[in-house]
Every structure is written in structure tokens, then in C-alpha cells.
N, C-alpha and C positions, 0 to 999 in steps of 0.2 A: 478473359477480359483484361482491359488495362484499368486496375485498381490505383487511386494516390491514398496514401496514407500521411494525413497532418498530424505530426507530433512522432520526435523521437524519442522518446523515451523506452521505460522497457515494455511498457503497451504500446506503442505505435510498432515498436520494432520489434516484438514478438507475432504482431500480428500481420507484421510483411512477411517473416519466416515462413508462417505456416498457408499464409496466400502464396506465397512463392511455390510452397511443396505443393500444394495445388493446383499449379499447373499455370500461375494467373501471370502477365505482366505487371508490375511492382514500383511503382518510384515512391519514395518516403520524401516528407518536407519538412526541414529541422531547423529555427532559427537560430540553434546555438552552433559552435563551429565543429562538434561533436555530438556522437550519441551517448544519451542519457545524462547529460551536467546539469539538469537543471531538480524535480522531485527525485528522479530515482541514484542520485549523485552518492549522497552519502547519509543511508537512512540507517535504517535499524538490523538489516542485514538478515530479518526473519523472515523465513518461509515457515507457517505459522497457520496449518488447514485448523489444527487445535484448536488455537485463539482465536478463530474467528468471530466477533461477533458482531454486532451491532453498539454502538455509543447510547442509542436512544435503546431505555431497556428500564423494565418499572423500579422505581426506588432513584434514578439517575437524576432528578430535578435538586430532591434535598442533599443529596451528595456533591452537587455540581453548587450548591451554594456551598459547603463547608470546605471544599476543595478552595474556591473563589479566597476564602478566609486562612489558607494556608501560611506559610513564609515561601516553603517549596514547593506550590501548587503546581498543581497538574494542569491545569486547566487557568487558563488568562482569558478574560474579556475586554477590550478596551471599548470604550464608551462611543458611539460611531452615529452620528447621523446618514442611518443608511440602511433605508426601506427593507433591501436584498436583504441583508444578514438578520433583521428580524421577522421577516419571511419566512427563511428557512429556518431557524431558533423556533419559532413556534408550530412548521410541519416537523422539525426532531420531537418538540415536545409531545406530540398526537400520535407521535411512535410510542411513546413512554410508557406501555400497558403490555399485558401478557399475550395476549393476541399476535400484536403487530411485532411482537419482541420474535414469538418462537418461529411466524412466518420469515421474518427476514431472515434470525440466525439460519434457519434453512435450506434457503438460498446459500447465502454466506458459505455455508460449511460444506452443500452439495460442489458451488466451484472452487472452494480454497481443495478440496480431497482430491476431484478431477485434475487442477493444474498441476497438485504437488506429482501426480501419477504422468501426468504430460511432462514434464519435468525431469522427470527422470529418464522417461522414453529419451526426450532429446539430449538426455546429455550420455544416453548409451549411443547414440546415432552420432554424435559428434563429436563427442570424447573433450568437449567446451571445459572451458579451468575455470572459475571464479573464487575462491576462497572456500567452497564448500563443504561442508561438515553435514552429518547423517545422525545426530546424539542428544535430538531432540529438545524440545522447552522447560525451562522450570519457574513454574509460579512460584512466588515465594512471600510467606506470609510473617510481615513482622509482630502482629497483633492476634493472638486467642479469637478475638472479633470476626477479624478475615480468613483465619482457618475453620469457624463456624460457620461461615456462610460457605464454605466452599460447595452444601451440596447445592445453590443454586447452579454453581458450572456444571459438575457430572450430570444433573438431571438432562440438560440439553446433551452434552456428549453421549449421555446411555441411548438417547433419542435414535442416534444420527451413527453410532459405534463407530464413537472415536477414541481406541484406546489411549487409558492414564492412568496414574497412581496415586495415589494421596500417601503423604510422605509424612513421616518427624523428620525431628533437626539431624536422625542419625543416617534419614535415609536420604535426605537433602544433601546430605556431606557425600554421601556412597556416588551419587548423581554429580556432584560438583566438588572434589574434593580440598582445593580453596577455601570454601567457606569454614572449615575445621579450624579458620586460623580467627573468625569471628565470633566465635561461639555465643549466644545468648542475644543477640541482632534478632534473629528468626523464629520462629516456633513452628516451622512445618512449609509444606508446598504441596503444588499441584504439576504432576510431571505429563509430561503429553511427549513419547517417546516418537511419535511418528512426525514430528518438525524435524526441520531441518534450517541450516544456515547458510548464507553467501552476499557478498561483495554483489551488489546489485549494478552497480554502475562497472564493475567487471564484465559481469556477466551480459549485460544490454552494450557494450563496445564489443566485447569476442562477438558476438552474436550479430551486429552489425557489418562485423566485414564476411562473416559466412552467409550472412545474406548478399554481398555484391559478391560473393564468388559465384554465388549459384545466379546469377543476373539481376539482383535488384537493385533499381537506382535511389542512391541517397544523395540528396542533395542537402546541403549544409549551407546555413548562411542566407537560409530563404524565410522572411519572414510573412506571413499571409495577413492583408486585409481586409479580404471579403470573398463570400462567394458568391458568383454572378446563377443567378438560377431563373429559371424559363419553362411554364408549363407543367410545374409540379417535379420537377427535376433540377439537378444541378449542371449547367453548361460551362464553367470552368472556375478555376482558382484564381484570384487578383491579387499578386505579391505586390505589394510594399513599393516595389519598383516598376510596377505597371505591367507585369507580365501576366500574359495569360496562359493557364495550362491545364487543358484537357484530360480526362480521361473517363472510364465507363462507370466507374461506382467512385468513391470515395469515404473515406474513414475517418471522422472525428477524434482524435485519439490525444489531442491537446492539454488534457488534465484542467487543471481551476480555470483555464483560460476559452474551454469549450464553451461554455452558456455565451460569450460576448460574442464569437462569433456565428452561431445558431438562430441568434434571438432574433435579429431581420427576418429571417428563415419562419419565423411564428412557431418555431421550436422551442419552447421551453424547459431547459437541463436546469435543474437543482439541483446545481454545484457550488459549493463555497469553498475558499481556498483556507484552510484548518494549518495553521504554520506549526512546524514541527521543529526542531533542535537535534543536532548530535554533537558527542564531545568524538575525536578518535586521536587515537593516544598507541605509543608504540610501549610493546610489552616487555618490560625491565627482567620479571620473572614468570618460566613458563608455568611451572607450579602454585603461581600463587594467581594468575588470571584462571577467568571462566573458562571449561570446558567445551560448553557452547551459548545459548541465550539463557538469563536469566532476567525475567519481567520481577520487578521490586515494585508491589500491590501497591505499596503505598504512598509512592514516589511516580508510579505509571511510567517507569523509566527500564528500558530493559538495555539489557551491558551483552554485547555479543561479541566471541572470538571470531574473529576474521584473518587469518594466517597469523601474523607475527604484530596486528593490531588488535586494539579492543574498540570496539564502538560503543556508545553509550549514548542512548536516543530516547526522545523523550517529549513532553509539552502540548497541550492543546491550545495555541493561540490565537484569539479571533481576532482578526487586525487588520481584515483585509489581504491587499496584494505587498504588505510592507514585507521588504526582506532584512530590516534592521535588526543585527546582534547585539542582541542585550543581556547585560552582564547577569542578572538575577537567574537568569533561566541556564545561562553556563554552569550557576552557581546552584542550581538544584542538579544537575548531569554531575557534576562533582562531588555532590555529597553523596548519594547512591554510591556508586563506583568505588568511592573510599571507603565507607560504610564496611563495603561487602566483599573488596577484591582491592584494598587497600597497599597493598604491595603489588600487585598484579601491571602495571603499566605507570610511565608520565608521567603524570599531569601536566606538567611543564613545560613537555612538547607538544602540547594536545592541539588539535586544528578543531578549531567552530564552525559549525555551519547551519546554515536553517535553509527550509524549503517548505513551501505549498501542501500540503497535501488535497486533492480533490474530493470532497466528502459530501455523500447523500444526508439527506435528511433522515432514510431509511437505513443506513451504513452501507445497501447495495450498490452496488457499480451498475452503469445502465452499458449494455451489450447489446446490440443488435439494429434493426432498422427502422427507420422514422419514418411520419408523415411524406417525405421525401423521395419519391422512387429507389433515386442510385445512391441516397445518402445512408450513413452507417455510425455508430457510437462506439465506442470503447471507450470508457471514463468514468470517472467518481469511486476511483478503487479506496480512498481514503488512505489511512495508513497499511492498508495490503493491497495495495498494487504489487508489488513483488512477491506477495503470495499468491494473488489469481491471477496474475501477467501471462503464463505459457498456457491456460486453460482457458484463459477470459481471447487470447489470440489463435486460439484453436477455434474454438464454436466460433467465434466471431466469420474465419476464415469457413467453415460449414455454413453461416448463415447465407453470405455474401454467395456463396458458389451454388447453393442451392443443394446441399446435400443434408441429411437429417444427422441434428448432431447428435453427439455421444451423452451427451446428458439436455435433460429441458432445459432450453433459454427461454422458453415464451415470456415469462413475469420478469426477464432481466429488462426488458426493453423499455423505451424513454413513455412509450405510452401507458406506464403502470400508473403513471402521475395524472392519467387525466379522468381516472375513473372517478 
């Protein structure tokens, strides 16, 4: 089949990859004049099956008020007349229970395991560079409080056998030996050996041009607005500039920006675009940055070594489609970082940046096929798209081809929402 895939990032473009190995004809359509500059540009740099969870999860409602009350909150709301976003605010909050929490983590954790495992196949198959590191995650817990609760995490990981460690401050240093220079910041962690690291917006450019080696067309600079459909199908794509272009199936893979173009469609995606934050900063001393991620519980900011940068990502911002830099939230990414690896890089050259992330009500990503005959979803990975990207573009590529995939997608698809 001749597949189009909207959206390049590293789910649009991981999912041309693995359609392409499939055998399929392939064009990608990318408004930016590159792949991956826009979500998957400069995030947090985790591949993170461990971490996987869901946001909406019991206990998240009164937390997400004290967070609100922070100076370095995690979490920003800004006041919005705008039906959507209280919409989807109160299907998050109807997750907020033990039920809806261990099903989703589930999900979550069955395609964050598969991609990290897809992931690795393709990067023995292509021998791809991205900054990547093999030395896993460290929770890291500033408060007695947060090291108490940690057994809510293992109970789900013993669920699902995801090995970890629960750590003191001595075995926290053993994992990240940096931190020996803060002593008394920490009292303990949660290690998840089997993460990994990488330059995301690396990795989805290397990976875009081994997709046109193998014949896929990417086209750049193509912006979409609309799709023309006839008969419960979709009959072609209507760029911006009045082109029309065919093909057999087609891929939603657009991130925050899928529900606008669907909703004609009488497709319903509950997506909201969750703004995110990174600082990246070049590393002054190799000894004294992280080893690989370290999530700072309290801060919800994790600091990752990426070659000879650190990244330091962070923020839940409800704002809408706003892409304004604002200084407050720089200013929580700095204090973590210093905190904890205060010698370790910059500050001073650090680059800002913020992006969308795509996020369910559920925390799941919706994968698979619609109401729509030839239509197809990839989207709402939230802040792990770059953990389920190469798995979430595998089954996608089984769904579309008609093969049975390697793991159950039935509950990933858009129709989970209308039960």
C-alpha cells in the first residue's frame, strides 16, 4: 500500500520506518523544515519503560493542589475559558482511582518494555548514534515522606517485572557518583536499571534519512488543512496550498495538534497539549554531571546526560497551544540541577526551550485504527513519546498491514473512549 504519514516527529517517523520494513510505500508530511523540531526537539532525553505511568493516579487531585501552591511547581494551570481543557481535567480526574490507575499503568508499561526491546533491535540493525546510554533511571527522593511511599511504585513494577532497587543515600552515590558532592539534599532512591537514555531529536533526524535511503518520501514544509473524506474513508490530504495528495491508508501522528484535524472526521481524540520545559546546558565537569537520568521527586524535573550536555526537563503546564518562555519555570529547571549536580555544567550557556506535549486523559497513547476505514492514530504519548516511539511505530506498522502484532494493541485504539 501507499501509506501518508502526518507528522514528523519521532512517532510519525518511527512509524514510516517500520512501514517502510514492511514492505509498504511511505511519504511523511512535515510542517517544519525538519524532522523532529517541534515535541520531540529537546525533551528529557528518557527512554523510561520503568517510569511509565499514568498522571491520573489515586491521591493526584490533593497533590496537584499543593503542587499548584509551590514557588517551583510542577505543575502550572493558567485560568482559560476553554470548555476542551475542562473536559479533559475532569475525564483525568475519573482516572484518579485504583481501577483505572493499574489498568492504564498496564498498558503503559506492556508498550514502554516492547519499544525499549524494539529499540534496541533497530539500533543493532542500523548501528543509529543518538547520545545513547544503557545505565538506567534514578528516582531520587528528597523527603523521608517520598521514600515512604515508594512502595506504591514497586507494587505496580512487581505487577509487571520491572526490575529496581530501592536505594540509601550510599547506594544513590554508588549509581550516580556526583551526587557525593551534595551530601544531605537526598535520603534515598528508586533505581530502574533497565532505562536508558538518548538525544531524541537525534535520533528521529538519523532516522529520517534511513528512512529515504530505504525509499521513503519526506516531504518538509508541508503544512495540512484538511482531510477530504468520501464514503467512510479518507480520499485525500488538502495542504495549506491547495494540493491534494492521495494515498491507501493514512497516519495521524501530529501530536497536540491531532484532535483539530480529526474532529470534522466525527473522531473524537482527547488530546491536550501539556507544555513541557528544558534547560540544556554544556558540561564544564565530566565527574561532577549525572551519569545518566536522574527524576528529582520533588521538583518532577529529571537532569539527563546526553554526550557532553545535560538536559534538565521538566513542568506541567496547562496553557494551551502557548509556546512562551517564561522565566519562573527556567527558574525551577535551575534550581534542581544545582541542587544536585551543581558543578556538573553552565548555567550560563544553557538554551530554553518548551514544547507541547500530547496527553491522554488516561496517560495512554491512542494507537491504531478508527471509525475511518484507511485512517490510523499514533498520538497522545504525553511525555513518553520517546519511550513508546519505536514500539508504538511497530504495532502501529502490524496494525495497518494486517499482521498480528507482537504485543495486544486492541485497548490502545481511539474507540476506548467511547465505551
Amino acid at each position: 500500500m501507499h501509506v501518508m504519514i502526518l507528522g514528523g516527529g519521532v512517532v510519525g517517523v518511527t512509524s514510516a520506518y517500520y512501514l517502510a520494513k514492511a514492505g509498504h510505500q511511505v511519504t511523511v508530511l512535515e510542517r517544519q523544515p525538519g524532522a523532529g523540531l517541534e515535541t520531540s526537539f529537546a525533551n528529557a532525553g528518557q527512554v523510561s519503560p520503568g517510569y511509565s505511568a499514568p498522571w491520573a493516579a489515586p491521591g493526584i487531585p490533593v497533590k496537584a493542589l499543593k503542587w499548584l501552591m509551590m514557588r517551583h511547581r510542577p505543575l502550572v494551570l493558567w485560568p482559560r475559558l476553554e470548555p476542551r481543557l475542562y473536559g479533559w481535567l475532569a475525564r483525568m480526574l475519573a482516572n484518579c482511582n485504583e481501577d483505572a490507575y493499574t489498568r492504564n499503568k498496564g498498558r503503559m508499561v506492556r508498550l514502554a518494555e516492547y519499544s525499549r526491546d524494539v529499540l534496541r533491535d533497530l539500533r543493532a540493525e542500523t548501528g543509529i548514534a543518538y547520545d545513547h546510554r544503557e545505565k538506567g533511571t534514578l528516582q531520587l527522593f528528597r523527603t523521608q515522606k517520598q521514600l515512604d511511599h515508594v512502595g506504591d511504585d514497586t507494587k505496580v513494577l512487581d505487577a509487571y517485572g520491572v526490575p529496581y532497587e530501592v536505594l540509601d543515600p550510599a547506594g544513590c552515590i554508588a549509581a550516580e557518583p556526583a551526587l557525593a558532592r551534595v551530601g544531605g539534599v537526598f535520603v534515598g532512591g528508586l533505581r530502574l536499571p533497565g532505562d536508558e537514555t538518548g538525544d531524541a531529536h537525534l535520533f528521529t533526524k538519523s532516522l529520517a534519512v534511513l528512512c529515504q535511503e530505504m525509499g521513503v518520501t519526506i516531504r518538509y514544509g508541508v503544512s495540512i488543512a484538511r482531510l477530504d473524506h468520501e464514503g467512510g474513508r479518507i480520499t485525500a490530504v488538502e495542504t495549506t496550498t491547495g494540493e491534494r495528495l492521495q494515498a491507501d491508508a493514512y497516519v495521524a501522528a501530529l501530536g497536540s495538534y491531532t484532535p483539530a484535524l480529526l474532529r470534522p472526521l466525527g473522531i473524537a481524540v482527547p488530546v491536550y497539549p501539556v507544555k513541557g520545559y528544558s534547560l540544556t546546558l554544556p558540561i564544564t565537569d565530566a565527574e561532577a554531571a549525572p551519569v545518566s537520568t536522574v527524576m528529582d521527586e520533588t521538583f518532577k524535573v529529571a537532569i539527563t546526560r546526553l554526550g557532553e550536555r545535560i538536559r534538565v526537563g521538566g513542568t506541567a503546564e496547562l496553557a494551551g497551544f502557548s509556546h512562551v518562555l517564561r522565566d519562573p519555570r527556567r527558574e525551577t529547571l535551575a534550581r534542581s540541577v544545582t541542587d544536585l549536580f551543581p558543578a556538573g555544567g553552565d548555567l550560563t550557556k544553557a538554551t530554553f526551550w518548551t514544547g507541547l506535549r500530547p496527553m491522554t486523559p488516561d496517560g495512554t497513547p491512542i494507537v491504531g485504527a478508527t471509525r475511518v476505514s484507511n485512517l490510523f492514530t499514533n498520538t497522545g504519548h504525553g511525555t513518553l513519546g520517546w519511550t513508546m516511539a519505536c514500539g508504538s511505530g511497530r504495532l502501529l506498522a502490524d496494525l495497518v498491514t494486517g499482521r498480528t502484532p507482537e504485543i495486544a494493541g486492541d485497548d490502545l485504539a481511539v474507540d476506548r473512549y467511547a465505551a
